[in-house]
C-alpha positions in Angstrom: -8.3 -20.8 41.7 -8.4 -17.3 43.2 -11.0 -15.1 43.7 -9.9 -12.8 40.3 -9.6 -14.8 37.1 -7.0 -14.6 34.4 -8.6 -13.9 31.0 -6.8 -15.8 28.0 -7.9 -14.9 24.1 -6.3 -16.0 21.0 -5.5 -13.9 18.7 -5.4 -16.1 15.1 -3.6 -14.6 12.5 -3.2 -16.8 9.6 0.1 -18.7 9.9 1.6 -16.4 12.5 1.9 -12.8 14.4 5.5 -12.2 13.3 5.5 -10.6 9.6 8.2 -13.7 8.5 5.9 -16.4 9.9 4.9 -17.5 6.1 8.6 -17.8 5.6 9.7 -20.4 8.7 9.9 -23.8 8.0 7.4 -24.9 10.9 4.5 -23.0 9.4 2.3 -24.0 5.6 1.2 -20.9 4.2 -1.0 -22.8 2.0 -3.1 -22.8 5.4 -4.2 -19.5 4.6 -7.1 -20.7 2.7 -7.8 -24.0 4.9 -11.0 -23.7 7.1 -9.5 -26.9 9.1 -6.7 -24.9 9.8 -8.3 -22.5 11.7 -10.6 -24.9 13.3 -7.9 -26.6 14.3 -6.6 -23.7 15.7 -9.9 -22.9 17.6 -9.8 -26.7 19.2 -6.3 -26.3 20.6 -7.1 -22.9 22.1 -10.1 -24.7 23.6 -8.2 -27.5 24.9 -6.7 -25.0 26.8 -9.7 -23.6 28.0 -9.2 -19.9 26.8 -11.7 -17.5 26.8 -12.1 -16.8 23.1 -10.6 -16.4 20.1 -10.1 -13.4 17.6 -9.7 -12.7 14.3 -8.7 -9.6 13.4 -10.0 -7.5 10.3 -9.8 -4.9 7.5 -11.3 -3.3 4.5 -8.0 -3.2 2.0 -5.3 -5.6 1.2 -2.7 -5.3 4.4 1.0 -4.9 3.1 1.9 -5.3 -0.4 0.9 -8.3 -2.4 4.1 -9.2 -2.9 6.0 -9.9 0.0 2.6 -10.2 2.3 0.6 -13.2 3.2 -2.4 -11.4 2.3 -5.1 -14.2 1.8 -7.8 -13.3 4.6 -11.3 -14.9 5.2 -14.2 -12.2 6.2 -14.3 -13.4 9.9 -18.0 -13.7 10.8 -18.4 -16.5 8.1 -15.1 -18.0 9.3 -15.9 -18.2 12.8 -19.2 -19.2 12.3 -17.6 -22.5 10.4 -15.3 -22.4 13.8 -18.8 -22.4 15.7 -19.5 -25.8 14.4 -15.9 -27.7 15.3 -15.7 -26.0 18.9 -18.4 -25.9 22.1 -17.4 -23.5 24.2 -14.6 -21.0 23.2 -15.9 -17.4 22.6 -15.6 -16.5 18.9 -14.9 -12.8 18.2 -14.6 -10.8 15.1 -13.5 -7.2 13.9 -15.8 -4.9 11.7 -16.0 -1.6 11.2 -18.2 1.2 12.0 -17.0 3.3 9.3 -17.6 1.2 6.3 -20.6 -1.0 7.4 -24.7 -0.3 8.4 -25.5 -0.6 12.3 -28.9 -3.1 11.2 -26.6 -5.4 8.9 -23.6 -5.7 11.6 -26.8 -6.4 14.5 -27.8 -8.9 12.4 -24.5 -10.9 11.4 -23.6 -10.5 15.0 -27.0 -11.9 16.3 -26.9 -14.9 13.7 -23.6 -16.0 15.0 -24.6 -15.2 18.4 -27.6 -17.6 17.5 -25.5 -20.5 16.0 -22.7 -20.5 18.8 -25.0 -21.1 21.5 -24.0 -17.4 22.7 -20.6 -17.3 22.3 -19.8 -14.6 19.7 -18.5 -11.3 20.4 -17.8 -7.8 18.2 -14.2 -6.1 18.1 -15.3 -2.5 17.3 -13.0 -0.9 14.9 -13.7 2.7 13.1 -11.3 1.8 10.6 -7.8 4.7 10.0 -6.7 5.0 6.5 -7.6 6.7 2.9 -7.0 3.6 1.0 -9.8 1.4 3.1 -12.4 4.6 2.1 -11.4 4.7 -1.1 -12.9 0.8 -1.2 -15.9 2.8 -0.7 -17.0 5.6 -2.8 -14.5 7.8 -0.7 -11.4 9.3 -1.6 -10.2 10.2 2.0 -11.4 8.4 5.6 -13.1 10.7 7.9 -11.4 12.7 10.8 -10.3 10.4 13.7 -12.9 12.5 16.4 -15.4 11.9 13.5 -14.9 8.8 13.7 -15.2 8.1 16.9 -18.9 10.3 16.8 -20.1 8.2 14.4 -19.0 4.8 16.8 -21.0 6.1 19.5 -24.3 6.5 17.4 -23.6 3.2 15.9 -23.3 1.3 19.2 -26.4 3.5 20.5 -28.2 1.9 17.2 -26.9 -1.8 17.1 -27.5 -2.1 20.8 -31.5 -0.8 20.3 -31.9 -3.1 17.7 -30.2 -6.3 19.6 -33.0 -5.3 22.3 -35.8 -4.6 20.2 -37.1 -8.2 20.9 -38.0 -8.6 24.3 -37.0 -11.8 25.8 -40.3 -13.3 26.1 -41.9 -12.0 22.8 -41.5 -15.0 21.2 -44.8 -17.4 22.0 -45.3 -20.3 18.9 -48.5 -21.1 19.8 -49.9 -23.2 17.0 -53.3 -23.6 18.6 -54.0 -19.8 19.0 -52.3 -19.1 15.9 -49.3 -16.5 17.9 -46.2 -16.6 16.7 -44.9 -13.5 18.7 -46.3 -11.1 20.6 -46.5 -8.1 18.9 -46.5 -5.9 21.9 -43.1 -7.3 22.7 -41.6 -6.4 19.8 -40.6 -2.5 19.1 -39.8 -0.4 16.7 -36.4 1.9 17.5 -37.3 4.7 15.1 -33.7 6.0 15.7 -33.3 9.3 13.7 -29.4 11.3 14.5 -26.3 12.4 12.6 -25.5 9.5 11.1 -28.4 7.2 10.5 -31.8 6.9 10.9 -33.3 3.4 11.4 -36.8 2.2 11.8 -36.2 -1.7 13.5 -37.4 -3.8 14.8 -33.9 -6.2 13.9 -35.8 -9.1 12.3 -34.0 -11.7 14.5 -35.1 -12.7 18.1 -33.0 -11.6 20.9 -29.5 -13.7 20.9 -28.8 -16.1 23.7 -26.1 -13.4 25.0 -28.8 -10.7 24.6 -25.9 -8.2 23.6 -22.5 -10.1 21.7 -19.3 -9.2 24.1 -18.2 -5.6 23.2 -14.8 -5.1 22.5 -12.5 -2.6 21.5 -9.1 -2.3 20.6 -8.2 1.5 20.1 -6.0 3.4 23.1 -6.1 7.3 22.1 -7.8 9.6 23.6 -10.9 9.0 21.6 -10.4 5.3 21.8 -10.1 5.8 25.5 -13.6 7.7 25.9 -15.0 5.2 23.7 -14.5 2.3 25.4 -14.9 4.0 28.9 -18.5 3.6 27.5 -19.2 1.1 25.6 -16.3 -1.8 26.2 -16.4 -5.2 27.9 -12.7 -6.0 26.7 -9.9 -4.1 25.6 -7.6 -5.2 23.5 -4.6 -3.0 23.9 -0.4 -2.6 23.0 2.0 -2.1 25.9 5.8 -2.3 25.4 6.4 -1.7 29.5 4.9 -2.6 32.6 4.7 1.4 33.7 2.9 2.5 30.4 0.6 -1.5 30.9 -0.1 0.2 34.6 -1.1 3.9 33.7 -3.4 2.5 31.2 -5.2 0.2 33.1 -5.7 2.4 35.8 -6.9 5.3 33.1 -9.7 2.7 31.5 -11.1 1.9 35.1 -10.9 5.2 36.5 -12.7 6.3 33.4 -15.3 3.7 33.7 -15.9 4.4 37.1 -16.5 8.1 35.9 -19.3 6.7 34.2 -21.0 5.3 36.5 -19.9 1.1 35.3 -18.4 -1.5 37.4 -14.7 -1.1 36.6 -14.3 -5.1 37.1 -16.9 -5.2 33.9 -14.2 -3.8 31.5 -11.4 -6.7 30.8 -8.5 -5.2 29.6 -6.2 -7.4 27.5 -2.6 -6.4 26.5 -1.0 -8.2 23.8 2.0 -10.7 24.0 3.9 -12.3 21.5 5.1 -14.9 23.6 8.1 -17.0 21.9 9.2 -19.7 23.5 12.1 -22.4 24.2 12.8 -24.9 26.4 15.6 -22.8 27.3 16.0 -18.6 27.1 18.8 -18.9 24.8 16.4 -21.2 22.3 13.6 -18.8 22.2 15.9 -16.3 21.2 17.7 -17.9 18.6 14.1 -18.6 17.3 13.2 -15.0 17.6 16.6 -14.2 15.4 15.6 -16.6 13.0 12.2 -15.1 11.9 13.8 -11.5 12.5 16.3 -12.4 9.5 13.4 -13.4 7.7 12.0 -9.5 7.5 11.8 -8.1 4.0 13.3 -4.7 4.9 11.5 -2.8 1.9 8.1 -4.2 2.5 8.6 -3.3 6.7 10.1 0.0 5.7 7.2 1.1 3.5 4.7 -0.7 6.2 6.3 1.6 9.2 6.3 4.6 7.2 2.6 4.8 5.9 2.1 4.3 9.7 3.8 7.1 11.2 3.7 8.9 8.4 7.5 9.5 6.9 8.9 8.6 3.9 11.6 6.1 4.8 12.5 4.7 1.9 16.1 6.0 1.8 17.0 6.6 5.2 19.7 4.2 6.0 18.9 0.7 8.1 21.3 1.3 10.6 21.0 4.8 11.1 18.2 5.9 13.6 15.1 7.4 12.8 14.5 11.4 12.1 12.2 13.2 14.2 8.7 12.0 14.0 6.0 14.3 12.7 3.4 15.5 15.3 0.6 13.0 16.8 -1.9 15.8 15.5 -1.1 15.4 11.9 -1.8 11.7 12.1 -5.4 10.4 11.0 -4.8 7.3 11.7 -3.8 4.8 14.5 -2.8 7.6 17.1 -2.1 5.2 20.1 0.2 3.1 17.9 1.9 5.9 16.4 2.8 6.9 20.0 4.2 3.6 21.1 6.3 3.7 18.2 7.6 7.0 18.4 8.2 6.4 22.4 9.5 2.9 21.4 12.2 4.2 19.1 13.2 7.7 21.2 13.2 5.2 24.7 15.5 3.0 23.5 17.2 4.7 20.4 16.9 2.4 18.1 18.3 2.1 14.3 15.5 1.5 11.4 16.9 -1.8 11.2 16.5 -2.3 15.2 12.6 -0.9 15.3 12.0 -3.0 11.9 12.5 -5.9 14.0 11.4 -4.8 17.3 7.9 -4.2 15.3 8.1 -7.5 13.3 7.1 -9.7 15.8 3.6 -7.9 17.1 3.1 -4.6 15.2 3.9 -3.0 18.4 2.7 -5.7 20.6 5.1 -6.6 23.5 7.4 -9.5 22.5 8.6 -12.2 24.9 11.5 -14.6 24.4 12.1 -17.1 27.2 10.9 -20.8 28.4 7.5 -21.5 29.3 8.0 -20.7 33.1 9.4 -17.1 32.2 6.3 -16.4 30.1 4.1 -17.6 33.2 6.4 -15.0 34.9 5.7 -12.1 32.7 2.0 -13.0 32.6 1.6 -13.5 36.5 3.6 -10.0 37.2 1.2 -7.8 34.8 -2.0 -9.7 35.9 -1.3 -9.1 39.9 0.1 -5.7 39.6 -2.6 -3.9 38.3 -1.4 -4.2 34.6 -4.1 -7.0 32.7 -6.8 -8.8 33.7 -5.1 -11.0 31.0 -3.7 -11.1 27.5 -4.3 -11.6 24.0 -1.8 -14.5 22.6 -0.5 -13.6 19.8 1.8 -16.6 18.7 4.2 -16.1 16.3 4.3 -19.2 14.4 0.7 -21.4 14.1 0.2 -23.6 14.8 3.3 -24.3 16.4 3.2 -21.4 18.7 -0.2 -22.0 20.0 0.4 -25.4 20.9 4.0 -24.7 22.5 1.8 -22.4 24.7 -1.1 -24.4 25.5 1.3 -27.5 26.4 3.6 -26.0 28.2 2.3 -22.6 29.5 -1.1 -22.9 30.5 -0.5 -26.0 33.0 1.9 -23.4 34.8 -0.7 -20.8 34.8 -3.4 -23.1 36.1 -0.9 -25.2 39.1 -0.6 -21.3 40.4 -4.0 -21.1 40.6 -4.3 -18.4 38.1 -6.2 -19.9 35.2 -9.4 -22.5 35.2 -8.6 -26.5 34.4 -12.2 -26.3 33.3 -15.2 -24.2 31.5 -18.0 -23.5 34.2 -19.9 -21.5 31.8 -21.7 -21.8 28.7 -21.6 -18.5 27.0 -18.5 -16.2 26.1 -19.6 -13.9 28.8 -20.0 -16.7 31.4 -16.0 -17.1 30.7 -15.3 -13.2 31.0 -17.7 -13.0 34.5 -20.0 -11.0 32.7 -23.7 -10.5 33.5 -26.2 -11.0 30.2 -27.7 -7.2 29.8 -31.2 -7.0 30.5 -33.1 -6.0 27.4 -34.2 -2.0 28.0 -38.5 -2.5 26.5 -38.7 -5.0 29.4 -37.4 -2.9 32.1 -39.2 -0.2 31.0 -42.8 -2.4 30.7 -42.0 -3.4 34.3 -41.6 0.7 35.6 
């Protein structure tokens, strides 16, 4: 193994990443509402010894009913079910700071944090869109900078609480008649622009003290937010340049703020589809291409950079693209698709399915030694410290990778045959935060 680790997390989206994936032969959607299927899931990942898995979230239905596979489990209560068929892979989960209450996201956090044995950890998403805030006494979502100000509170809040048992406050002495010493147990009294919370968190302090903190948003604001707050970075890169300037950004950014740049993971995306030979991976990546529904992707790509595309012709390209500024939304995918589109000047039809596969993410068709390639490249030239899997056909996909991929990864001495730790940070080489009453009982 070398001294610098590759870091491995899969990304579990129902039956598959590619939009089609309900529609292939080697996937059930009828899985979508299975438990075992996504503990099943969770095992192969494991068998592979990945770092963690993920399950990505949101507040409204995604796509249109009909022609989406819509059916979606809220993730804390699914992992925690995954807790309880796995023993070591991380288990993370998206929610929002915009639509949820920094003491009820501590405590969901800490509970599966608790019931893991310390392996959960917290995507932190603000949440873009008017029809998610209009599932919440809102007609229109807050400005994307607003946003990101309330985040930072949040975090500041959730943090507190997470710490507002020290370590050692817990003391179960039946003869004395302590349960907890009351000294060791404090009170945040938060009061700011955004919410004002008394604590304590009525939880002791979780094995991990804080859940892994990761975020997944790569504008400016996104940037700036996880600069201070991220321990993982889940991010969308369509080249190796743009997977470069980004990395170095995040950890120039970190360093600017006085972290260890090494404590901030950053992830990229691959859809990684795969064949025993190139020209089978792409004939499967043509298959579940044909299987697009071209009005449900059309309507999908134009609510996200904000055209209406419904007429413009499939094999024409696109029109200009409005400005980034008038988008209150995803800003950093927006970009990649814009770039995407201008770089290589593609048709509607073209993006539709260049955007089918990942959302943006980077797709790769090839055998199992040309995805070790791609992997090995962007982890030793200062691209990723590793990459989310997103396969596009589960579990097929998974498997395929773990089989076939993984043993490559590990006989270059890139990935570990085996867990050494026991907690999600142990896998990502990150130190358990000390909890800030106790430091400041010891100045």
């Amino acid at each position: 193994m070398s001294a610098r680790e590759l870091h491995l997390n899969a990304f579990l989206m129902g039956v598959g990443h590619h939009e089609a994936a309900w529609r292939h032969p080697r996937t059930d959607p009828r899985a979508l509402d299975d438990v075992a299927h996504f503990q099943r899931l969770a095992r192969t990942a494991e068998r592979g010894t990945f770092d963690s898995v993920f399950l990505a979230d949101g507040v409204q239905i995604w796509g249109d009913v009909r022609h989406t596979a819509a059916n979606r489990f809220e993730p804390i209560t699914l992992l925690t079910a995954i807790s309880q068929a796995t023993e070591h892979i991380g288990l993370i989960a998206t929610a929002s700071t915009g639509f949820s209450e920094p003491y009820n996201l501590a405590r969901l956090f800490s509970s599966l944090d608790h019931i893991s044995g310390g392996r959960a950890g917290w995507n932190i998403v603000t949440t873009a869109g008017d029809r998610s805030a209009q599932n919440f006494n809102r007609e229109v979502n807050a400005e994307h900078a607003e946003r990101y100000r309330r985040a930072d509170e949040f975090l500041d809040v959730v943090t507190a609480l997470w710490d507002s048992w020290e370590d050692d406050a817990l003391v179960v002495d039946r003869e004395s008649g302590v349960f907890a010493e009351d000294a060791k147990v404090h009170e945040i009294n938060h009061k700011g622009r955004f919410f004002s919370v008394r604590g304590p968190l009525n939880a002791v302090r979780s094995p991990q003290g804080h859940p892994l903190l990761v975020q997944a948003g790569s504008s400016e604001d996104g940037r700036a937010f996880a600069s201070a707050w991220a321990e993982a970075v889940f991010t969308a890169h369509q080249t190796h340049g743009d997977a470069t300037a980004f990395y170095a950004d995040l950890k120039r950014r970190a360093r600017a703020r006085g972290r260890d740049a090494d404590g901030v993971k950053v992830l990229p995306g691959i859809v990684p589809v795969l064949g025993g030979t190139e020209a089978e991976a792409r004939g499967l990546a043509d298959e579940l291409d044909a299987l697009i529904i071209p009005v449900r992707a059309v309507r999908q790509l134009g609510e996200l950079i904000g055209l209406d595309l419904t007429d413009h012709p499939l094999d024409e390209r696109l029109p200009p693209f409005p400005p980034v500024s008038r988008v209150n939304g995803a800003k950093s995918r927006f970009e990649l698709v814009r770039d995407l589109a201008g770089r290589e000047e593609l048709t509607l039809r073209q993006l539709l399915g260049r955007l089918g596969g990942g959302r943006g993410h980077q797709v790769v068709a090839g055998t199992p030694e040309q995805i070790a390639d791609h992997i090995e490249l962007w982890f030793t030239t200062g691209a990723a410290d590793g990459f989310n899997v997103m396969a596009p056909l589960l579990p097929s996909g998974l498997e395929d990778f773990v089989d076939h991929v993984v043993p490559l990864l590990r006989a270059r001495g890139l990935f570990r045959s085996e867990y050494t730790g026991r907690t999600l940070r142990d896998h990502y080489g990150l130190p358990r935060p000390a909890g800030r009453y106790a430091a400041a009982t010891l100045v």
